[in-house]
PDB file of N, CA, C and O in Angstrom:
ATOM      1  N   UNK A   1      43.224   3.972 -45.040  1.00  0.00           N
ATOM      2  CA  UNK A   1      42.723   4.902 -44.049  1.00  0.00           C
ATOM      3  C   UNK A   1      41.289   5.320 -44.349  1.00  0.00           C
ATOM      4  O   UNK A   1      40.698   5.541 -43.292  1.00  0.00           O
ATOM      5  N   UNK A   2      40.440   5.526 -45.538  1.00  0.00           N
ATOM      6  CA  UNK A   2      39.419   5.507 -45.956  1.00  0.00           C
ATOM      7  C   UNK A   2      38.890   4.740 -45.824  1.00  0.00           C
ATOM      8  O   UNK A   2      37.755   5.000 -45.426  1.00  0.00           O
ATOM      9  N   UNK A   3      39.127   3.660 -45.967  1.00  0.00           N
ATOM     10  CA  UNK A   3      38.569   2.315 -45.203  1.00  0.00           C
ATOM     11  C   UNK A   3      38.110   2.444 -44.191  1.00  0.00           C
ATOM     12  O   UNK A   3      36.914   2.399 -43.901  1.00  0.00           O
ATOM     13  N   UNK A   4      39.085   2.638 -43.457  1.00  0.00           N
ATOM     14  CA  UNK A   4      39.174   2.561 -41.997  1.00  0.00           C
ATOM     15  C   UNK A   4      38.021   3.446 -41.376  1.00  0.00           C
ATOM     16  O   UNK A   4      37.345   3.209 -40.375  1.00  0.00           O
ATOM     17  N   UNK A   5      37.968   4.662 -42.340  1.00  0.00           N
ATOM     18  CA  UNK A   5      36.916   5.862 -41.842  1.00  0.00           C
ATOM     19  C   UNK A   5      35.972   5.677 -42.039  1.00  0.00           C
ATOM     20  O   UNK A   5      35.120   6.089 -41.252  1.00  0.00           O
ATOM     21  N   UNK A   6      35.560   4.878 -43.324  1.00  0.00           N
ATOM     22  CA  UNK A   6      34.133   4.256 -43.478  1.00  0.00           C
ATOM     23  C   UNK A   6      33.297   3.437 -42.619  1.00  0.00           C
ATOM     24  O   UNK A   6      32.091   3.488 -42.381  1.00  0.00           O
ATOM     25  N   UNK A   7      34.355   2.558 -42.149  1.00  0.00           N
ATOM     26  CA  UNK A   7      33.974   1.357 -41.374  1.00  0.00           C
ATOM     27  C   UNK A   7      33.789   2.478 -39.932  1.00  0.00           C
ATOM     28  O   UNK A   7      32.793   2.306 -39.229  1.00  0.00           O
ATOM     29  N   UNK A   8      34.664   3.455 -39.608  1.00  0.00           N
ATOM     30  CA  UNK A   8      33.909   3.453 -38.249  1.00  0.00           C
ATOM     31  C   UNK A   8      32.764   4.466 -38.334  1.00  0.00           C
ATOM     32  O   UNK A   8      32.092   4.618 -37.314  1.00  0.00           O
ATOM     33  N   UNK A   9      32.447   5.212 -39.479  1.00  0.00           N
ATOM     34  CA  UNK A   9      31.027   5.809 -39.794  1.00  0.00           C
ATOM     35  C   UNK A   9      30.052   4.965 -40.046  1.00  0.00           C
ATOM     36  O   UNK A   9      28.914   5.433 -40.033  1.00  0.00           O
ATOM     37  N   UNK A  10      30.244   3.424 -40.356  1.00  0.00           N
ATOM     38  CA  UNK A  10      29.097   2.480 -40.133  1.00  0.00           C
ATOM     39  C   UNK A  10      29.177   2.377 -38.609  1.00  0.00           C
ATOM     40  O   UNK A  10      28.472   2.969 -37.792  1.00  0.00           O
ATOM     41  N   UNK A  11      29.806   1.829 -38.465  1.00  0.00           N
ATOM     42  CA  UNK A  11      29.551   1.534 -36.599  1.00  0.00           C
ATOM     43  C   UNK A  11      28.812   2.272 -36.305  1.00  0.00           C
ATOM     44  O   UNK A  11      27.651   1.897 -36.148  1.00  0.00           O
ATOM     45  N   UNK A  12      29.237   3.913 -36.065  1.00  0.00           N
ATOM     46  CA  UNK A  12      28.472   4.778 -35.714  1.00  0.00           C
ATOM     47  C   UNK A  12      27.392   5.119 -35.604  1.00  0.00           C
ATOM     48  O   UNK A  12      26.755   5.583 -34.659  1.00  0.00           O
ATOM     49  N   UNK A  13      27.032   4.763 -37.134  1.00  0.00           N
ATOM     50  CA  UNK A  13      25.444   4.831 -37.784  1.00  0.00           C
ATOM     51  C   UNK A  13      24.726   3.395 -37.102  1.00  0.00           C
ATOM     52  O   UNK A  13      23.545   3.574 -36.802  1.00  0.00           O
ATOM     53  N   UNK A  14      25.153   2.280 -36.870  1.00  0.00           N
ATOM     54  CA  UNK A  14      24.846   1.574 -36.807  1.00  0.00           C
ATOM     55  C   UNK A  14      24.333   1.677 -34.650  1.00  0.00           C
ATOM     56  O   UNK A  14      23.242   1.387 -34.160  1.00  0.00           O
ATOM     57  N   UNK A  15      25.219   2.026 -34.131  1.00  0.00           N
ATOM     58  CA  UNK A  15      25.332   2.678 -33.198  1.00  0.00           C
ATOM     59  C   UNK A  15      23.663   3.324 -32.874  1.00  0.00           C
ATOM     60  O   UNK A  15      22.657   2.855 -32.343  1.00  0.00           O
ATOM     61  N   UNK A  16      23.974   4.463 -33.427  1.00  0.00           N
ATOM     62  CA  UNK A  16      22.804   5.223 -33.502  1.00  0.00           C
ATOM     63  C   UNK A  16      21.567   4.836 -33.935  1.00  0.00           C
ATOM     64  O   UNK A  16      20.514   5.316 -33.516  1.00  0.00           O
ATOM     65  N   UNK A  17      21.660   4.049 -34.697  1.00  0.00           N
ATOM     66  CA  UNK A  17      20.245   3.101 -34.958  1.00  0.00           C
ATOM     67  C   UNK A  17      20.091   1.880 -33.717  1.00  0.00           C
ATOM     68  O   UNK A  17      19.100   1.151 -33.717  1.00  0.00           O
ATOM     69  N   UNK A  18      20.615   1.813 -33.210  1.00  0.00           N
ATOM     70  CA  UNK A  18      20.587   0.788 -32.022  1.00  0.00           C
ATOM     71  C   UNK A  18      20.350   1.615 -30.973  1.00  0.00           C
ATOM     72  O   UNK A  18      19.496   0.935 -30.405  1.00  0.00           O
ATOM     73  N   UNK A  19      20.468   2.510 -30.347  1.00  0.00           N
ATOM     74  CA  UNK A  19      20.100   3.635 -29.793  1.00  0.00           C
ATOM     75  C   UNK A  19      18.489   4.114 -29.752  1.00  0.00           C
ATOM     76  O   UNK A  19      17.612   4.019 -28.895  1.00  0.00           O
ATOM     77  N   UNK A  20      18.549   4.783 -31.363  1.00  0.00           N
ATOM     78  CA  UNK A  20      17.383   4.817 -31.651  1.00  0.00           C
ATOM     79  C   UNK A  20      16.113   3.747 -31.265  1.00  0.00           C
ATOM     80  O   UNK A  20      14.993   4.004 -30.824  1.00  0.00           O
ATOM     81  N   UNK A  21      16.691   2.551 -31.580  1.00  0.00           N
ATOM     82  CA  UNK A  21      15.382   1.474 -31.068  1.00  0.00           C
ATOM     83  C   UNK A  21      15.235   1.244 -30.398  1.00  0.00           C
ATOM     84  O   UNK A  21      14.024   1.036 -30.316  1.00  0.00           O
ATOM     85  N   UNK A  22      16.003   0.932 -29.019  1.00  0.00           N
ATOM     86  CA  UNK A  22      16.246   1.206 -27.874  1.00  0.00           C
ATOM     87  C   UNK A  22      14.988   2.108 -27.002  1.00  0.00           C
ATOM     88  O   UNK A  22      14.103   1.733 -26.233  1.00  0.00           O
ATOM     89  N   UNK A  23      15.498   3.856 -27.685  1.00  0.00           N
ATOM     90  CA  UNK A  23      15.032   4.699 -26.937  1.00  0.00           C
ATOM     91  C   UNK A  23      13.141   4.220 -27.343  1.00  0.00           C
ATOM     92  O   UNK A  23      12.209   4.225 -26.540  1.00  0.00           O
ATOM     93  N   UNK A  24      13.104   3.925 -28.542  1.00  0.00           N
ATOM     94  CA  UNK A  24      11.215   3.953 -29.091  1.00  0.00           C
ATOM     95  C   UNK A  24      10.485   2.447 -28.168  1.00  0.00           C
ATOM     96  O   UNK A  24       9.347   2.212 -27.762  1.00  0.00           O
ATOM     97  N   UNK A  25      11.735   1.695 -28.123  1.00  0.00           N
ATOM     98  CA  UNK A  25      11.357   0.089 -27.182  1.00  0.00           C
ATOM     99  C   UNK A  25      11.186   0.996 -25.947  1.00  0.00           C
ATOM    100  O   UNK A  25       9.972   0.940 -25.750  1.00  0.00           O
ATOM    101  N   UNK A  26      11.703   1.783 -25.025  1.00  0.00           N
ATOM    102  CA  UNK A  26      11.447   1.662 -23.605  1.00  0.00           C
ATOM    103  C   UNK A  26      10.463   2.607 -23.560  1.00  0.00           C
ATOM    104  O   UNK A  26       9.749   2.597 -22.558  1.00  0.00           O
ATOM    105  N   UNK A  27      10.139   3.876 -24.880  1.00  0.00           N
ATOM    106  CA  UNK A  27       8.921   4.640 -24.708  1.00  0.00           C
ATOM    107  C   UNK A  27       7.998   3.943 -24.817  1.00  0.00           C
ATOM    108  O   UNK A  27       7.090   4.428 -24.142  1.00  0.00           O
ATOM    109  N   UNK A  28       7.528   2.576 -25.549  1.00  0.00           N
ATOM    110  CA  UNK A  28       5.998   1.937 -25.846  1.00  0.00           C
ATOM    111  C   UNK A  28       6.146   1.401 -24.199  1.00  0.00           C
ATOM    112  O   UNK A  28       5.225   1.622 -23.413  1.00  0.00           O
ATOM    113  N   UNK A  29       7.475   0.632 -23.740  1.00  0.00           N
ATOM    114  CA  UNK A  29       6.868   0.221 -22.463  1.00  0.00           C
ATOM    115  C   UNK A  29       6.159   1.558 -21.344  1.00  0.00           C
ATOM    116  O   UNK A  29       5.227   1.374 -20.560  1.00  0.00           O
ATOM    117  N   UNK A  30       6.740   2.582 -21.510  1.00  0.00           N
ATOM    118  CA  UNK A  30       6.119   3.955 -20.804  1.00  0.00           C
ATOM    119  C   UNK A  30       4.426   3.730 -20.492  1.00  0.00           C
ATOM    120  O   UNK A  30       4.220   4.052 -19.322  1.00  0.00           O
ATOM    121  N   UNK A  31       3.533   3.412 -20.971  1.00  0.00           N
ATOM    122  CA  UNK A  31       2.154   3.323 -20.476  1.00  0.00           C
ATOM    123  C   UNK A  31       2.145   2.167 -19.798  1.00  0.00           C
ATOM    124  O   UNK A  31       1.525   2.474 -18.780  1.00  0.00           O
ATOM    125  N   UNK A  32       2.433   1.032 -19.705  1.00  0.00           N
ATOM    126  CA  UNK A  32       2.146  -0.116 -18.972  1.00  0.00           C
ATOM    127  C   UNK A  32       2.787   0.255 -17.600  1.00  0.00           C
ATOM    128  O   UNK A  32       2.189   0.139 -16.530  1.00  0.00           O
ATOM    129  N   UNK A  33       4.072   0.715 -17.735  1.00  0.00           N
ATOM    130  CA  UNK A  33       4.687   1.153 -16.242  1.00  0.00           C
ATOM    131  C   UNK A  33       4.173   2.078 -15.652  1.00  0.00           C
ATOM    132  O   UNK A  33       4.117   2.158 -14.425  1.00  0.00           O
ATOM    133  N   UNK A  34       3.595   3.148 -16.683  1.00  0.00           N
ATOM    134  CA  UNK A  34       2.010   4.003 -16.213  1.00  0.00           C
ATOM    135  C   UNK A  34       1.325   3.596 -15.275  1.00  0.00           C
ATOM    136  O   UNK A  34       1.211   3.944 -14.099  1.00  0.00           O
ATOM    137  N   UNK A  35       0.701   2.533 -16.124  1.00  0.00           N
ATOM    138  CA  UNK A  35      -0.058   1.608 -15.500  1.00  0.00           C
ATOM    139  C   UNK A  35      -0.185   0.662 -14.036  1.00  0.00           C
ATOM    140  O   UNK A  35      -1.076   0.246 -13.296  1.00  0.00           O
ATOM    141  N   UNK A  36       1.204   0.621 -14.135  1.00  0.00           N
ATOM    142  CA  UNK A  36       1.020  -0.331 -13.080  1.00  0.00           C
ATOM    143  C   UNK A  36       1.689   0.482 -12.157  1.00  0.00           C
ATOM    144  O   UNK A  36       2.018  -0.153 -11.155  1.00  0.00           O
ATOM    145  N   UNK A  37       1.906   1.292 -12.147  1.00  0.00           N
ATOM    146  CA  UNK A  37       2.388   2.368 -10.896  1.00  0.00           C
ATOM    147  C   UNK A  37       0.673   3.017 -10.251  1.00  0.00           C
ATOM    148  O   UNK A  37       0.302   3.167  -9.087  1.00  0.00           O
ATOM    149  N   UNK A  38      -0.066   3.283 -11.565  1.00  0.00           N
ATOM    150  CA  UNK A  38      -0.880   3.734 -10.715  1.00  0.00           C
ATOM    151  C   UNK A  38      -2.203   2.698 -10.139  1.00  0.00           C
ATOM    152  O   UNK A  38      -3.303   3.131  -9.796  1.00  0.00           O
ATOM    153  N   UNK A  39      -1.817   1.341 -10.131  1.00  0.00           N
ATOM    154  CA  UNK A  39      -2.759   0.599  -9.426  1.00  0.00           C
ATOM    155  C   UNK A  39      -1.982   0.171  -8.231  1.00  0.00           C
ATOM    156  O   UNK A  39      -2.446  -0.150  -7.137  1.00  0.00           O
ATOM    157  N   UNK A  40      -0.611   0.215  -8.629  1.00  0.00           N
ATOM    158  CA  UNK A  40      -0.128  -0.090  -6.947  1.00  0.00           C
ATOM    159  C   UNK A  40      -0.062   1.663  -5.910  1.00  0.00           C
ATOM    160  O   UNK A  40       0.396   1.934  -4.800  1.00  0.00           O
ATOM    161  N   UNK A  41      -0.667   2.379  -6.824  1.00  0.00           N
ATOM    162  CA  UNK A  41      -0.926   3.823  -6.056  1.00  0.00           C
ATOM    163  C   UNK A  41      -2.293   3.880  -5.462  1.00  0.00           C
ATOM    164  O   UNK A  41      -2.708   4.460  -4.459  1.00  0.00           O
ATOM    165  N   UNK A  42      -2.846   3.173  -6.288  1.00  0.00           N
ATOM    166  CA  UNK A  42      -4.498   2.516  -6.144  1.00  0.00           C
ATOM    167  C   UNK A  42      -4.682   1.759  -5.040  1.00  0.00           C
ATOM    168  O   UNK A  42      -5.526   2.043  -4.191  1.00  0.00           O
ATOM    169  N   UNK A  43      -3.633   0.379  -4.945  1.00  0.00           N
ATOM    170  CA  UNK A  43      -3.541  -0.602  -3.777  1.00  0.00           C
ATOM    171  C   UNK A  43      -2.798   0.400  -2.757  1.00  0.00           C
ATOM    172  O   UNK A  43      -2.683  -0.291  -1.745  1.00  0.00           O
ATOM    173  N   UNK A  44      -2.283   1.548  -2.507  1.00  0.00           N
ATOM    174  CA  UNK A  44      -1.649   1.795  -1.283  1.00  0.00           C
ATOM    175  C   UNK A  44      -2.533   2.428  -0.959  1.00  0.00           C
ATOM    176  O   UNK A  44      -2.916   2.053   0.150  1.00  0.00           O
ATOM    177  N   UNK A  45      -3.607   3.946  -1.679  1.00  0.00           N
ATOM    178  CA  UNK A  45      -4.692   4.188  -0.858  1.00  0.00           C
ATOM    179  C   UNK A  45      -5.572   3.326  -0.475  1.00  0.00           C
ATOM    180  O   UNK A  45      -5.793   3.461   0.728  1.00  0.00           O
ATOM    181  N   UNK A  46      -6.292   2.339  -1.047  1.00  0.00           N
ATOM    182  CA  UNK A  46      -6.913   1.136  -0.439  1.00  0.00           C
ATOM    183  C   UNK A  46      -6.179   1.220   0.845  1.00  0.00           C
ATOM    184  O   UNK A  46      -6.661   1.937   1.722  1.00  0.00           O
ATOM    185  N   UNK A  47      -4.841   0.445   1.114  1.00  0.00           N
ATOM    186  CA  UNK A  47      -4.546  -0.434   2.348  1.00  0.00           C
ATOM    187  C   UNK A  47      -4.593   1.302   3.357  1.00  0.00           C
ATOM    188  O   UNK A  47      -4.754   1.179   4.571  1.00  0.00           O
ATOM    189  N   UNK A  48      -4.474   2.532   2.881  1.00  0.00           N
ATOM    190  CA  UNK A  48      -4.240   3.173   4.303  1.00  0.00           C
ATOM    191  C   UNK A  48      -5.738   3.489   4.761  1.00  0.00           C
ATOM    192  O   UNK A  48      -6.135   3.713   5.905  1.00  0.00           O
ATOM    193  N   UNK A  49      -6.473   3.448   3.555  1.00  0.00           N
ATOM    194  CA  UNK A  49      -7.945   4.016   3.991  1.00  0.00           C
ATOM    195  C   UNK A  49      -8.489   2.518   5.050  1.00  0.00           C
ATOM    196  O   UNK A  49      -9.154   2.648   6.078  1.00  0.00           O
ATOM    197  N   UNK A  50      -7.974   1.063   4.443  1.00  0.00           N
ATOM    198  CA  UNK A  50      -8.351   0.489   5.625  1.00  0.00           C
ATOM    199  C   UNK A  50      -7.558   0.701   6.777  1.00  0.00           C
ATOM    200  O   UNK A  50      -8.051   0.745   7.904  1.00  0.00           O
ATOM    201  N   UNK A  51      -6.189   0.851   6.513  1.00  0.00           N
ATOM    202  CA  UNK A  51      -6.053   1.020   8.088  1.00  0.00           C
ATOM    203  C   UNK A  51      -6.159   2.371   8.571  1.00  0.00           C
ATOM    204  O   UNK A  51      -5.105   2.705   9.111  1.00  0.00           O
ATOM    205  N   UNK A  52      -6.763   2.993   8.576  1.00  0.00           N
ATOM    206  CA  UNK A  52      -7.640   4.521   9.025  1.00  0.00           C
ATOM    207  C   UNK A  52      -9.123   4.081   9.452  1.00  0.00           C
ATOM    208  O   UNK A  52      -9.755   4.737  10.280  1.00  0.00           O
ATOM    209  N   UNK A  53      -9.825   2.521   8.619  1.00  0.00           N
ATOM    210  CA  UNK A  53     -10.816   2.283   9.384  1.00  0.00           C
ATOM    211  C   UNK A  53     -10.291   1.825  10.698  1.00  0.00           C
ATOM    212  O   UNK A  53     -10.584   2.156  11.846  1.00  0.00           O
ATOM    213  N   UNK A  54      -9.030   0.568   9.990  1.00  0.00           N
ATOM    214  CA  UNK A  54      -9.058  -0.066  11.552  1.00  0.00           C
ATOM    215  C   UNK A  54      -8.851   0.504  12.443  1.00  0.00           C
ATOM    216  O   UNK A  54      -9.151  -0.011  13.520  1.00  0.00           O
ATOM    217  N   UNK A  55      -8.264   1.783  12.420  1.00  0.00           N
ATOM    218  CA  UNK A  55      -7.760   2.851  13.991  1.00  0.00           C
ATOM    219  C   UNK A  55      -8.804   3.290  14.174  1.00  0.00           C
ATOM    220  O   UNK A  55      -8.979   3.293  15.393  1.00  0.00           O
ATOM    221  N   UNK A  56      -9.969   3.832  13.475  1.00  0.00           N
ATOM    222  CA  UNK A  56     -10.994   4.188  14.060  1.00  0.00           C
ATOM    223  C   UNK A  56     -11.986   3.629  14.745  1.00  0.00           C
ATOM    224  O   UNK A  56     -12.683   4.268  15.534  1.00  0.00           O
ATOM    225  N   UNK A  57     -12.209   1.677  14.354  1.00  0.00           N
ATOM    226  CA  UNK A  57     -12.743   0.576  14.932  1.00  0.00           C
ATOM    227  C   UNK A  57     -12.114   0.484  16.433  1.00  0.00           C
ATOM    228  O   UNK A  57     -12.795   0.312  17.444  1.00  0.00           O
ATOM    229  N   UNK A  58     -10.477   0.650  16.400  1.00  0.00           N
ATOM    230  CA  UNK A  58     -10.219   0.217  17.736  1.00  0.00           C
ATOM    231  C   UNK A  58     -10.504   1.580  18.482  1.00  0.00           C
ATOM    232  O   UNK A  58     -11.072   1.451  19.566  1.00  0.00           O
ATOM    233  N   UNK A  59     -10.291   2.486  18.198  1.00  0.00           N
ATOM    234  CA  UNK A  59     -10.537   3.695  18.907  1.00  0.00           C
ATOM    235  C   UNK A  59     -11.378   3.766  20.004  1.00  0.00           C
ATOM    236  O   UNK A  59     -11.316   3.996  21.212  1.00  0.00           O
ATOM    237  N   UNK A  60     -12.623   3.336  18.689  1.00  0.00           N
ATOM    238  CA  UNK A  60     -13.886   3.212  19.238  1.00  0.00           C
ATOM    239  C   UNK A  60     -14.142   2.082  20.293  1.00  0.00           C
ATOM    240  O   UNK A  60     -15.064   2.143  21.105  1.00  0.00           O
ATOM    241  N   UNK A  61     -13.185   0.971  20.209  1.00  0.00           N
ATOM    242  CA  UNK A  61     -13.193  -0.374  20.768  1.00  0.00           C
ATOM    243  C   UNK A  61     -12.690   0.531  22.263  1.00  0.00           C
ATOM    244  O   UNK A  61     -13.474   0.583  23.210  1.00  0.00           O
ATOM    245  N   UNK A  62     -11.577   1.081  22.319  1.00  0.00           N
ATOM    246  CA  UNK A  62     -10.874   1.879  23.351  1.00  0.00           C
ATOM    247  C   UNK A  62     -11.768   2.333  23.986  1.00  0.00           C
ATOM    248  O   UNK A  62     -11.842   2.097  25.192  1.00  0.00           O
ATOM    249  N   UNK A  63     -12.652   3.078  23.364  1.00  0.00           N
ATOM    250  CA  UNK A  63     -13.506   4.431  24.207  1.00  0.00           C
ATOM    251  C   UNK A  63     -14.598   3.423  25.144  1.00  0.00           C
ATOM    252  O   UNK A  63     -14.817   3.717  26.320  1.00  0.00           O
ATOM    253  N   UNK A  64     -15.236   2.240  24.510  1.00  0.00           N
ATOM    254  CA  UNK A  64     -16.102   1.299  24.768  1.00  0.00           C
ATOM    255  C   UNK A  64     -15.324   0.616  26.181  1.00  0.00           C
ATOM    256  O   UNK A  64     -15.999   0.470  27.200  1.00  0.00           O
ATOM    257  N   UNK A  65     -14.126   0.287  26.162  1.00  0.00           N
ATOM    258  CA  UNK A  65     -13.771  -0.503  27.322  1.00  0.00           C
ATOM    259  C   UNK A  65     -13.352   0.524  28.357  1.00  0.00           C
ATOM    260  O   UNK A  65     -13.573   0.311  29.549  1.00  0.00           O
ATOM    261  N   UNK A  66     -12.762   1.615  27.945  1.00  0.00           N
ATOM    262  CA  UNK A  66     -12.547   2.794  29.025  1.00  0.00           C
ATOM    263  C   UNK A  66     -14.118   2.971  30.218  1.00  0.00           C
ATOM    264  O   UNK A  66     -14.226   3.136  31.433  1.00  0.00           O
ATOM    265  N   UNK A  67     -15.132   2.825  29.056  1.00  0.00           N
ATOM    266  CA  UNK A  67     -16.431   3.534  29.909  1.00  0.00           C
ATOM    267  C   UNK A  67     -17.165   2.057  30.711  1.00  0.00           C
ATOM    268  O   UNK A  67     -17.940   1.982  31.665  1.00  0.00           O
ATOM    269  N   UNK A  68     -16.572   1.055  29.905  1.00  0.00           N
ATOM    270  CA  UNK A  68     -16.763  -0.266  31.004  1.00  0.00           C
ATOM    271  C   UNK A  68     -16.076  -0.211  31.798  1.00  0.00           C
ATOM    272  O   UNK A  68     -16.868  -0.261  32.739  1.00  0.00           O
ATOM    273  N   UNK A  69     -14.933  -0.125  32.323  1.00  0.00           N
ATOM    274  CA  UNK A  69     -14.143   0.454  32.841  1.00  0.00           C
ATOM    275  C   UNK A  69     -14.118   0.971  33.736  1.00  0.00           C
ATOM    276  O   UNK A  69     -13.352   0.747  34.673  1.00  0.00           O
ATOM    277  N   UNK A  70     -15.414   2.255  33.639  1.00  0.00           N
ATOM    278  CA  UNK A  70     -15.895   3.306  35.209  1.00  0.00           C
ATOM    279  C   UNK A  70     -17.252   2.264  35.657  1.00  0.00           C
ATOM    280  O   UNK A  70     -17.830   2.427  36.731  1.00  0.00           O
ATOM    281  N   UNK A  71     -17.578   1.391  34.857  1.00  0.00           N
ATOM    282  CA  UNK A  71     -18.795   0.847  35.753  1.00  0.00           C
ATOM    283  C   UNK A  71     -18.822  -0.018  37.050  1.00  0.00           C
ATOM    284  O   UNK A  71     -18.020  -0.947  36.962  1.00  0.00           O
ATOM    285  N   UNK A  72     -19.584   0.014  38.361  1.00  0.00           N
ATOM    286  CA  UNK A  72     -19.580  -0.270  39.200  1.00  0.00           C
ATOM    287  C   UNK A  72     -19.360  -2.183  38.917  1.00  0.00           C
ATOM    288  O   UNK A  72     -19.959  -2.664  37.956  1.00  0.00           O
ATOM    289  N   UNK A  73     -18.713  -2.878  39.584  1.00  0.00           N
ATOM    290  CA  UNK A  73     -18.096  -3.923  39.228  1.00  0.00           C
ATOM    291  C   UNK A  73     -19.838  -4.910  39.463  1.00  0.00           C
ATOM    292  O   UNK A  73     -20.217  -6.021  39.093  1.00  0.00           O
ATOM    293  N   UNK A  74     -20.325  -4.063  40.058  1.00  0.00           N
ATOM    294  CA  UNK A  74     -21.874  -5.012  40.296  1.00  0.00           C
ATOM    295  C   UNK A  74     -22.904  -5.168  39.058  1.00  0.00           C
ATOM    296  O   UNK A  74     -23.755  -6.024  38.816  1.00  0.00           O
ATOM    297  N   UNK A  75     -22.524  -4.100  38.426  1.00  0.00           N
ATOM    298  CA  UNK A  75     -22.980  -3.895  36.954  1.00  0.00           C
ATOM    299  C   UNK A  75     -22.196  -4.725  35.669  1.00  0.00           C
ATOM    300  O   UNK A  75     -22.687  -5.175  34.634  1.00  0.00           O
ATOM    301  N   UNK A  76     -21.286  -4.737  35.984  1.00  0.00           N
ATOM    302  CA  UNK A  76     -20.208  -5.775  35.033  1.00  0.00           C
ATOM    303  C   UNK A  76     -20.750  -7.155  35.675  1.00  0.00           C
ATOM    304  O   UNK A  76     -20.969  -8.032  34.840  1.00  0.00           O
ATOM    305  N   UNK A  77     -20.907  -7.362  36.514  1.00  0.00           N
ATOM    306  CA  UNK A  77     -21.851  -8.686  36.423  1.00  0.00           C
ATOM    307  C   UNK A  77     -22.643  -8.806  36.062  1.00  0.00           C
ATOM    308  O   UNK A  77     -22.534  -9.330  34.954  1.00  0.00           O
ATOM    309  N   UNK A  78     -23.578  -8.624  36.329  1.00  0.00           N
ATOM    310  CA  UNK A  78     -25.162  -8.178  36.139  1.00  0.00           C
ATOM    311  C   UNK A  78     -25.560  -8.409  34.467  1.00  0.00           C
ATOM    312  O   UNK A  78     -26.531  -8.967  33.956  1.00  0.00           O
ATOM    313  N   UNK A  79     -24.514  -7.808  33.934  1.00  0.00           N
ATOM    314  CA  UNK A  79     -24.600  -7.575  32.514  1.00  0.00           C
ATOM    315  C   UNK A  79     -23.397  -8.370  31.968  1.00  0.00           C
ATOM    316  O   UNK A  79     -22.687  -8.020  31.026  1.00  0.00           O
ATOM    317  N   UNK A  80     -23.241  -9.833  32.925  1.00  0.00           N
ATOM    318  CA  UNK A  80     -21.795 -10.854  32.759  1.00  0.00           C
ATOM    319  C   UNK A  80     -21.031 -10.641  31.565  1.00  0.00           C
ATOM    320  O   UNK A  80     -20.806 -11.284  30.540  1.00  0.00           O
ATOM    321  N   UNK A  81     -20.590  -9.130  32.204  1.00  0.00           N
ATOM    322  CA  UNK A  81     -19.034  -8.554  31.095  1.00  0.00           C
ATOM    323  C   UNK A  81     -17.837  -9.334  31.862  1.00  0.00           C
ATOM    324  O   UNK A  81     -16.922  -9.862  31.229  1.00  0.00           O
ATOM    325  N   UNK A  82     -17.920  -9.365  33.326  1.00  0.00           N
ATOM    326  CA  UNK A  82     -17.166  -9.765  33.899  1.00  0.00           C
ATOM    327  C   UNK A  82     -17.679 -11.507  34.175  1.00  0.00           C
ATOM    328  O   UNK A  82     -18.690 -12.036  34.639  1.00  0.00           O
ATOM    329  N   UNK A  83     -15.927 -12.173  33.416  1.00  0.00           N
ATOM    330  CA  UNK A  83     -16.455 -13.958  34.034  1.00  0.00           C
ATOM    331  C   UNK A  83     -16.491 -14.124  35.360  1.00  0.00           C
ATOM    332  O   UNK A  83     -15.843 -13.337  36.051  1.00  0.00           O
ATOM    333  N   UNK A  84     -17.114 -14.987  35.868  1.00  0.00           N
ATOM    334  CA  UNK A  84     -17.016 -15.781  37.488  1.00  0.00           C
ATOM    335  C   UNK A  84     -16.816 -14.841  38.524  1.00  0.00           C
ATOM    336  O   UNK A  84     -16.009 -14.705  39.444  1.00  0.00           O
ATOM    337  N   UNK A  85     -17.955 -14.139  38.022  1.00  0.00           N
ATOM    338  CA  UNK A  85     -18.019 -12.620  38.920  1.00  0.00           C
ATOM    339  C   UNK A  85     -18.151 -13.283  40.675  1.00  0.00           C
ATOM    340  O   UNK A  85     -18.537 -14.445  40.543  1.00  0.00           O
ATOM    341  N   UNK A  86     -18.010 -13.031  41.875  1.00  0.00           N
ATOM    342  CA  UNK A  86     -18.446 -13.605  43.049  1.00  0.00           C
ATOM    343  C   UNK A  86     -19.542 -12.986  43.613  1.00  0.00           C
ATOM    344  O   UNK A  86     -20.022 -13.519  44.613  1.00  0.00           O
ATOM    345  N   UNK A  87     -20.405 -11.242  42.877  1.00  0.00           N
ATOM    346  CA  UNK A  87     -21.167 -10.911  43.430  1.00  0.00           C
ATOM    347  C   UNK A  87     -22.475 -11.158  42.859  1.00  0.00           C
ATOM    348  O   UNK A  87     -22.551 -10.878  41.663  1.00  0.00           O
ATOM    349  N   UNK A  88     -23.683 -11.676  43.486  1.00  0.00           N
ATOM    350  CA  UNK A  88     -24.848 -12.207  43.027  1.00  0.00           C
ATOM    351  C   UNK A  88     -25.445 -11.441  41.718  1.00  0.00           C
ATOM    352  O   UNK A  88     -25.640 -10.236  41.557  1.00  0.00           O
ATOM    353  N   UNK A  89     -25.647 -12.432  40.921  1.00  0.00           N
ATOM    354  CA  UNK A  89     -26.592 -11.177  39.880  1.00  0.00           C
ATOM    355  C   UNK A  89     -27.818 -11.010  40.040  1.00  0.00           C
ATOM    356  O   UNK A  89     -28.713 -11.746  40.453  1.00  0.00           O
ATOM    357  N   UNK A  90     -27.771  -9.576  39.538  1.00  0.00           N
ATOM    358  CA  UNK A  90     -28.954  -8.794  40.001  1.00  0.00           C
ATOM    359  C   UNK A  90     -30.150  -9.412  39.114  1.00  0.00           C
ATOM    360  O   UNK A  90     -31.298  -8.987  39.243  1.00  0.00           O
TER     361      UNK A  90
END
């Protein structure tokens, strides 16, 4: 039975040292996963700041065809915005 108690206070210990290395192995990985969390935090502001340009490019693309848009269709020729316009250019 002393035996028996020894052997499972090695396990134990043994246990706990396996544990132990364990826990110090996944703390050294702790900075690299640092790491690479904050460049893919890096790559997601990148991609929204471009797409915050691109909404503001088309926006602007929007506002541009709206105000072509109110121009007299004789002027959209004239200035051949419009193809195979039928009215003479000016």
């Amino acid at each position: 039975e002393v035996k028996d108690a020894s052997n499972q206070v090695k396990a134990i210990d043994e246990w706990k040292s396996l544990i132990i290395l364990q826990a110090f192995v996944q703390l050294r990985e702790v900075p690299s996963r640092i790491n690479v969390m904050k460049d893919a935090s890096n790559q997601l502001k990148q991609l929204v700041t471009s797409m915050i340009d691109m909404n503001t490019i088309a926006e602007s693309n929007l506002s541009t065809l709206v105000e072509i848009n109110k121009l007299p269709r004789e002027v959209l020729v004239a200035e051949r915005i419009v193809p195979n316009g039928s009215v003479e250019k000016g």
